[in-house]
Structures are given as structure tokens and as C-alpha cells.
NUPABA-83524 format. One line per field, with one value per residue: residue number from 1; x, y, z of N, C-alpha, C in turn. Coordinates in pm, 1 decimal, padded with zeros to 6 digits. Layout:
seq <- (NUM | ...)
n.u <- (X | ...)
n.v <- (Y | ...)
n.w <- (Z | ...)
ca.u <- (X | ...)
ca.v <- (Y | ...)
ca.w <- (Z | ...)
c.u <- (X | ...)
c.v <- (Y | ...)
c.w <- (Z | ...)
***
This chain:
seq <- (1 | 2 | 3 | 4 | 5 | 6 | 7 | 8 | 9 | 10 | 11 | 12 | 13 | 14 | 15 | 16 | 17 | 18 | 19 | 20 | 21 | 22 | 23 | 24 | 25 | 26 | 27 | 28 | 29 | 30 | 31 | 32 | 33 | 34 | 35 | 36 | 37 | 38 | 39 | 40 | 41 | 42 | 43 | 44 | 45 | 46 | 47 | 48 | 49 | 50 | 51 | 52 | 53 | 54 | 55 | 56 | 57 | 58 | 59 | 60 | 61 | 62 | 63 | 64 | 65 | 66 | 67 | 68 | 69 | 70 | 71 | 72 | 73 | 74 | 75 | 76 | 77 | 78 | 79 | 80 | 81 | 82 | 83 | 84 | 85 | 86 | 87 | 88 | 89 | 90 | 91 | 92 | 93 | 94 | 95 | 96 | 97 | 98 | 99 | 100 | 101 | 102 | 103 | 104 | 105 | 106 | 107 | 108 | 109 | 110)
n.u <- (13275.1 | 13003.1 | 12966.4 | 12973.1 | 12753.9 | 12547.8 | 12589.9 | 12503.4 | 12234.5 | 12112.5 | 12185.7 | 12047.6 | 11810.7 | 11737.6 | 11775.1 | 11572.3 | 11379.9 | 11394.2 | 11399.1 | 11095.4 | 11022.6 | 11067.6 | 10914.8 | 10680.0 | 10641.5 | 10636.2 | 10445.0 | 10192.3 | 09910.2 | 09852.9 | 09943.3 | 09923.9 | 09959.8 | 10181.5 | 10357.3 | 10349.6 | 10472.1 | 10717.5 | 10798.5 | 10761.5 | 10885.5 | 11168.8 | 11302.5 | 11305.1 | 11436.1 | 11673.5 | 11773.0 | 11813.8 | 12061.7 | 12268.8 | 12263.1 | 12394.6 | 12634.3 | 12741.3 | 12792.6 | 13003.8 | 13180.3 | 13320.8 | 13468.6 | 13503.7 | 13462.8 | 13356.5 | 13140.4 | 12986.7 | 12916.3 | 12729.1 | 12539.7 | 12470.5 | 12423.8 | 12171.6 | 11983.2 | 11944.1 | 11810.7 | 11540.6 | 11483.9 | 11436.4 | 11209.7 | 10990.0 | 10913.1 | 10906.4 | 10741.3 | 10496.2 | 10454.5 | 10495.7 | 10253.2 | 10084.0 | 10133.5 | 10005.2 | 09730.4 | 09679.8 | 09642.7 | 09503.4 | 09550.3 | 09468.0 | 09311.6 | 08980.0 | 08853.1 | 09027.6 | 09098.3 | 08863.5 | 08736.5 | 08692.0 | 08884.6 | 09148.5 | 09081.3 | 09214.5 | 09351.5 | 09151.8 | 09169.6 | 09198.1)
n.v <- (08355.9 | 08249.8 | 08347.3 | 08661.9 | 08700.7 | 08611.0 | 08813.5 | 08994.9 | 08976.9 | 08979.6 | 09284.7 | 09437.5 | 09343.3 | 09445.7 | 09695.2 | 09778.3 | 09752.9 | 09903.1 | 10160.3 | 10161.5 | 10186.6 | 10442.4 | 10585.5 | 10525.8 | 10640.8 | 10899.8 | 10929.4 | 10782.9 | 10886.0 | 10927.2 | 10964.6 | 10645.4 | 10502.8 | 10574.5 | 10501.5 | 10247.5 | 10196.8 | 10300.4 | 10130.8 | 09835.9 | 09723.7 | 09880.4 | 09747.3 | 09498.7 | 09553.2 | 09627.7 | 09435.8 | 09221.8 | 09396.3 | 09398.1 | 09104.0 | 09088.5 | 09206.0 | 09096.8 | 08843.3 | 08912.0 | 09048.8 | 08858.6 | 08848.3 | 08757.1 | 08964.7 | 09183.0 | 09054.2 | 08976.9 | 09292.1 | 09310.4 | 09193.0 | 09262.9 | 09520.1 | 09429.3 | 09290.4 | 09523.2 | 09680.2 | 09553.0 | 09492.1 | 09753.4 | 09888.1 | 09786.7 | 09917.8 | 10176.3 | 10223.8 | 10132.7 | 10345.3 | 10566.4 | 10518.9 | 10540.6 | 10803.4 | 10968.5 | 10849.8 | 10975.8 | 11238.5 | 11273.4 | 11284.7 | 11160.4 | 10973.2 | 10914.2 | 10700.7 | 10551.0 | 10404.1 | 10290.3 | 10411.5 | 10303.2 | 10102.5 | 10175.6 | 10218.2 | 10455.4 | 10241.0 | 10029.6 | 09676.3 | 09349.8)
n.w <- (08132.5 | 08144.3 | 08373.6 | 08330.6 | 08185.8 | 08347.6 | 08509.8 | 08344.5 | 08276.1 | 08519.3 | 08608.9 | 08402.8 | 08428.6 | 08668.1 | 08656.1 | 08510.3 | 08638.9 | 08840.2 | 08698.5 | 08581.7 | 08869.3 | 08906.8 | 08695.8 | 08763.9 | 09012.7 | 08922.3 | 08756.6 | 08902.1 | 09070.7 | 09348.6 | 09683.1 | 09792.4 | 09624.4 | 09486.0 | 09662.0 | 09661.2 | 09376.9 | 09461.7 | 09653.8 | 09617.7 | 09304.0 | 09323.1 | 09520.3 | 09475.0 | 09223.3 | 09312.0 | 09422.4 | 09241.1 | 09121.1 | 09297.5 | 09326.1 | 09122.8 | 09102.5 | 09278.2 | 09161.8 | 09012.1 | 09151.4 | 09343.8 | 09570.4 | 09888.2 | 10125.5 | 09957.9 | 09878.5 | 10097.1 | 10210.3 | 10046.6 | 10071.5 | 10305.7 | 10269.0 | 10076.6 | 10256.8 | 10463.2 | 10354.3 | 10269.7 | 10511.1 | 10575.1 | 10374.5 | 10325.3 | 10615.5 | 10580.7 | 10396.4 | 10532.3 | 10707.7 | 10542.1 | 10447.1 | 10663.1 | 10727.1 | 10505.3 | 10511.2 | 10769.5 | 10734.6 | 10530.4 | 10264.4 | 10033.3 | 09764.1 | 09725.4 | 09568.8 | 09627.7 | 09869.8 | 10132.0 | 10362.5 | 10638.3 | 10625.4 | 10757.0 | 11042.5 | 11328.9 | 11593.1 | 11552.3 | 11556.0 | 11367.8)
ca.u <- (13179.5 | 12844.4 | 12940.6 | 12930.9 | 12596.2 | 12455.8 | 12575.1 | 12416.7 | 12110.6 | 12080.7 | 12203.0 | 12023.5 | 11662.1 | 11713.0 | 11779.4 | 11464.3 | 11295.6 | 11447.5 | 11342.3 | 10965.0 | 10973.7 | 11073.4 | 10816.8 | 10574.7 | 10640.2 | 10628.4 | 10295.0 | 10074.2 | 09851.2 | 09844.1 | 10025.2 | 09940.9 | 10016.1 | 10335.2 | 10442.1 | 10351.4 | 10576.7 | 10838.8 | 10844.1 | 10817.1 | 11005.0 | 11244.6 | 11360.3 | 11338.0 | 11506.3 | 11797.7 | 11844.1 | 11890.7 | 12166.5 | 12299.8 | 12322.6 | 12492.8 | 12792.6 | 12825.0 | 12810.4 | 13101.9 | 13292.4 | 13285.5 | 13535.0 | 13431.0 | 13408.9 | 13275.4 | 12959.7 | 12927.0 | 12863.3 | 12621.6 | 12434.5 | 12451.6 | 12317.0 | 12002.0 | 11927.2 | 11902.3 | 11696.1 | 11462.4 | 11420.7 | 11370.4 | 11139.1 | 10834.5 | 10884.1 | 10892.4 | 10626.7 | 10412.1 | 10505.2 | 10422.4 | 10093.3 | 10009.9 | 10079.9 | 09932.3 | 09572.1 | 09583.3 | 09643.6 | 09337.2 | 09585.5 | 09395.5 | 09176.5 | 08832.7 | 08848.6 | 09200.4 | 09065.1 | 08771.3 | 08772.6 | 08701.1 | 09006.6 | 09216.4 | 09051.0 | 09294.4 | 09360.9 | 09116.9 | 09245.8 | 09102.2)
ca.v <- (08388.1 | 08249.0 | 08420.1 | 08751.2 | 08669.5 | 08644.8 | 08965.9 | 09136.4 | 08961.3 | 09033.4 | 09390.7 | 09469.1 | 09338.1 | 09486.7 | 09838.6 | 09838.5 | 09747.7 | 10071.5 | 10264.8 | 10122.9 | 10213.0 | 10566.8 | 10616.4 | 10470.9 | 10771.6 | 11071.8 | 10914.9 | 10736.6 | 11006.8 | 11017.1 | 10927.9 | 10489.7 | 10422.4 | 10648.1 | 10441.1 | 10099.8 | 10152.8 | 10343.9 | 10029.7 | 09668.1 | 09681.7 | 09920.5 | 09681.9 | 09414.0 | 09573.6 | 09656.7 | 09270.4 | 09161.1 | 09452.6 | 09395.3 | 08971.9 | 09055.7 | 09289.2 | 08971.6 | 08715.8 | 08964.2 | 09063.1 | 08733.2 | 08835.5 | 08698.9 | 09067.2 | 09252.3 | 08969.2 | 08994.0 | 09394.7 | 09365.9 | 09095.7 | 09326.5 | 09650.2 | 09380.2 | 09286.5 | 09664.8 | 09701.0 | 09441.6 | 09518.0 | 09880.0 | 09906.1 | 09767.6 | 09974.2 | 10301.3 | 10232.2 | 10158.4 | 10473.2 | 10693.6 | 10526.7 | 10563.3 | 10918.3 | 11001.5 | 10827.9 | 11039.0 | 11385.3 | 11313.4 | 11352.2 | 11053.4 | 10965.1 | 10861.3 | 10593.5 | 10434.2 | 10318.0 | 10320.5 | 10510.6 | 10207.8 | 10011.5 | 10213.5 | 10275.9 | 10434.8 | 10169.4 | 09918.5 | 09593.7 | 09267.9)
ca.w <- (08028.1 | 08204.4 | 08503.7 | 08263.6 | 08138.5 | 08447.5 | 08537.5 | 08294.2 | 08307.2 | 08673.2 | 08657.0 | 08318.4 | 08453.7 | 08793.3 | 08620.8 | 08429.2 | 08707.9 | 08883.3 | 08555.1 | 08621.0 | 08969.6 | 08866.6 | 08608.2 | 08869.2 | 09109.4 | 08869.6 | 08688.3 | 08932.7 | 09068.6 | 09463.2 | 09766.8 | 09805.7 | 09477.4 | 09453.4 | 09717.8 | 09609.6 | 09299.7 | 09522.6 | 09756.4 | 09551.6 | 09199.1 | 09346.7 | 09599.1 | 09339.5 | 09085.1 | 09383.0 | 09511.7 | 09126.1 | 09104.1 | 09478.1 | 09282.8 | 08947.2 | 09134.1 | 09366.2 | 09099.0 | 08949.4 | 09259.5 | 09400.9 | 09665.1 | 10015.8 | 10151.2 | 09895.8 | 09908.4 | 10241.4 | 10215.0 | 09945.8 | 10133.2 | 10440.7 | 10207.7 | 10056.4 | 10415.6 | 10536.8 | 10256.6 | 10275.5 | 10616.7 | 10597.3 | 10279.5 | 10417.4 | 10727.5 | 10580.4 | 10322.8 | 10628.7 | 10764.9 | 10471.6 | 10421.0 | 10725.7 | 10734.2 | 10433.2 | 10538.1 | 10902.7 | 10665.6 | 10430.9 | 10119.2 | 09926.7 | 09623.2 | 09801.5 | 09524.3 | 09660.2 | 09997.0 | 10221.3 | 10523.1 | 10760.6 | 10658.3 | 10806.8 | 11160.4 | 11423.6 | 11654.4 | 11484.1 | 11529.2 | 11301.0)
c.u <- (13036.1 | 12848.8 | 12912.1 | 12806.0 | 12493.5 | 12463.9 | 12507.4 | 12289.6 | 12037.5 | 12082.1 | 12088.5 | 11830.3 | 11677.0 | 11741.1 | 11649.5 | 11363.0 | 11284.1 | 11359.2 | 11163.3 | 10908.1 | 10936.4 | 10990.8 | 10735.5 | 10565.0 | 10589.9 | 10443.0 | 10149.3 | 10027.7 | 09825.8 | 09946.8 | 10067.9 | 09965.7 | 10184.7 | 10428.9 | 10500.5 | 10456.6 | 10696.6 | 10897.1 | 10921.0 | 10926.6 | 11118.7 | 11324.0 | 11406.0 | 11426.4 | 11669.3 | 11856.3 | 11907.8 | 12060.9 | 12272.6 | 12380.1 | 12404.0 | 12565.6 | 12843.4 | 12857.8 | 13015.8 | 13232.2 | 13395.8 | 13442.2 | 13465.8 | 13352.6 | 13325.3 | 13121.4 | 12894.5 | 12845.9 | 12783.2 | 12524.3 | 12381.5 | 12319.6 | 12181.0 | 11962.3 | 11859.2 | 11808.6 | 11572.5 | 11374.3 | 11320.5 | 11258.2 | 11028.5 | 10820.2 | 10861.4 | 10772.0 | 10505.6 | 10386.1 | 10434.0 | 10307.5 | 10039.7 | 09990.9 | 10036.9 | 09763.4 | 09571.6 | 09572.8 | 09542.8 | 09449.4 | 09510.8 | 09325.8 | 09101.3 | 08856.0 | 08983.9 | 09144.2 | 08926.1 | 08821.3 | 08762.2 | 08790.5 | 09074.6 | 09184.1 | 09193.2 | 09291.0 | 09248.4 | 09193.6 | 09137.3 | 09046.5)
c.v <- (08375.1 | 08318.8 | 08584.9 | 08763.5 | 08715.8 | 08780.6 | 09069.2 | 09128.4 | 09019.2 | 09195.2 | 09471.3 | 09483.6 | 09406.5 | 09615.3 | 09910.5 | 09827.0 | 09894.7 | 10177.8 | 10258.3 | 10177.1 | 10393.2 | 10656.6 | 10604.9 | 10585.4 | 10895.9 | 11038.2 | 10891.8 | 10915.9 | 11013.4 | 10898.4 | 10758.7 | 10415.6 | 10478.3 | 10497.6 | 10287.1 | 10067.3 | 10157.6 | 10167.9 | 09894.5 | 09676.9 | 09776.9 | 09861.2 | 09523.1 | 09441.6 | 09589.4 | 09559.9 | 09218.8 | 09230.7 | 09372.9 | 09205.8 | 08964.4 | 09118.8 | 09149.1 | 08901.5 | 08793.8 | 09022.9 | 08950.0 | 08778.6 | 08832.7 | 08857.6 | 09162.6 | 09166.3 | 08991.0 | 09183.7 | 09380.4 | 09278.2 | 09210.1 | 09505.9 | 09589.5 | 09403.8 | 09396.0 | 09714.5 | 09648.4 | 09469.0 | 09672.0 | 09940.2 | 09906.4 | 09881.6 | 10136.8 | 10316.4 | 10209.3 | 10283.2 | 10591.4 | 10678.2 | 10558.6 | 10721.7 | 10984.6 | 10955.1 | 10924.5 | 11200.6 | 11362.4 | 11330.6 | 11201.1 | 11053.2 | 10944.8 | 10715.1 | 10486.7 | 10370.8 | 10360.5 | 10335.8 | 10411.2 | 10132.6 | 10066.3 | 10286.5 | 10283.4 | 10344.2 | 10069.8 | 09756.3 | 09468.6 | 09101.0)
c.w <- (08080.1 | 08321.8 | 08459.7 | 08228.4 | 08192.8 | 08509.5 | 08451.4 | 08296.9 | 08434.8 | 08678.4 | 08555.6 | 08383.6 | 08583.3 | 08780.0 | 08566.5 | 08533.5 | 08844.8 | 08817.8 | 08598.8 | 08740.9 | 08975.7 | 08761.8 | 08701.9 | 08930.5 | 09030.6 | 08772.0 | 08772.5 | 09036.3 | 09240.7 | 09580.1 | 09797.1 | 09671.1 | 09384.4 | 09574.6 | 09688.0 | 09485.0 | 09326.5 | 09573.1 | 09681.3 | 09413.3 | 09217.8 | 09426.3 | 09536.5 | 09243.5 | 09172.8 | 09428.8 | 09346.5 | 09115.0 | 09165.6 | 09390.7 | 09146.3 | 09008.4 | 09230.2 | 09330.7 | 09046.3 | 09022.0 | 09298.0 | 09531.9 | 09821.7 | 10112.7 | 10084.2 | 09916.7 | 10004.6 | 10262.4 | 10121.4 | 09983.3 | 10304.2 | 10380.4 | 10127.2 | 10129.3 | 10487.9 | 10481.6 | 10250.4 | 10422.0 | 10642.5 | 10502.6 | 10348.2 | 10542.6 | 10668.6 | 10473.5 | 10429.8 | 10671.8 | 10669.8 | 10434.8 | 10532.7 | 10738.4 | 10627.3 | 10436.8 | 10650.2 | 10812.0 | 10543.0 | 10274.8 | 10032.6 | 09853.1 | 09711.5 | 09745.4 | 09556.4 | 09754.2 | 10067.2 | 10314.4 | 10616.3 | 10758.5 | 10757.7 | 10975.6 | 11255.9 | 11532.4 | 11658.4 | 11490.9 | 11474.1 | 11398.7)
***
């Protein structure tokens, strides 16, 4: 029964947070802020899931693959949101008002 609970809690908030991310994309208005919603509560909303099918599986293998598909996740998020910001600052598709032009100097380092 509490192990039910938690599954829905987990799967329930980590759906809307999906839903959020997906509104996020089709509303915000240019490339670093499409991404920013693409990236964080989409990866958020996918570890809660990823923990209510495990709380509900609970078989030793099934956990282990859904700890293995967070992980890949976790890892690869950040990297490809790097990726598309960066190539969206060298192609000029930006607001002016999102960033200043000197953050992002090519090979700039701080």
C-alpha cells in the first residue's frame, strides 16, 4: 500500500514535470531558453519516473536497468545541452537580450 503511494507520487510529479518541460519548448521564444526547459525538469521529471517503476518493480534486474537508463541520462543531458548552446551562440540564432556577446568568447577562458 505505501509502496503504491509512492509510486504514484513519484511517477505522477515526475510526469508533470515532463508536461512543464514540454510546454517550456513550444512557448519559450528562442534557442537558450528552449533548451534550459528541454534540459533540467525533463531530466527531473525522468529520475522521479525512472524511481516510482523501481519502487514498483523492485526486482534486482529490472532496478539495475533503470539505474543504468538515469545514469546515461544524467550524464548525457548536460552534455548535449552544452552542445546546442554552444551551437546556437556560434550561428547568431539569439535574442540580443538573452546573453551578451562577451560571455561567450571563442576560446575565452576565465
Amino acid at each position: 500500500m505505501i509502496a503504491d503511494v509512492c509510486t504514484a507520487v513519484l511517477m505522477l510529479s515526475g510526469a508533470m514535470l515532463a508536461l512543464t518541460a514540454a510546454v517550456g519548448i513550444v512557448r519559450f521564444p528562442d534557442t537558450l531558453t528552449r533548451m534550459h526547459a528541454a534540459a533540467k525538469p525533463q531530466t527531473l521529471g525522468l529520475m522521479l519516473c525512472l524511481g516510482g517503476a523501481g519502487i514498483k518493480l523492485a526486482h534486482e534486474a529490472d532496478v539495475w536497468m533503470l539505474l543504468l537508463a538515469g545514469l546515461f541520462t544524467l550524464v548525457t543531458a548536460p552534455v548535449v545541452a552544452h552542445r546546442v548552446g554552444r551551437v546556437a551562440y556560434q550561428e547568431q540564432r539569439l535574442h540580443d537580450a538573452t546573453i551578451d556577446p562577451d560571455d561567450m568568447e571563442t576560446g575565452a577562458r576565465d
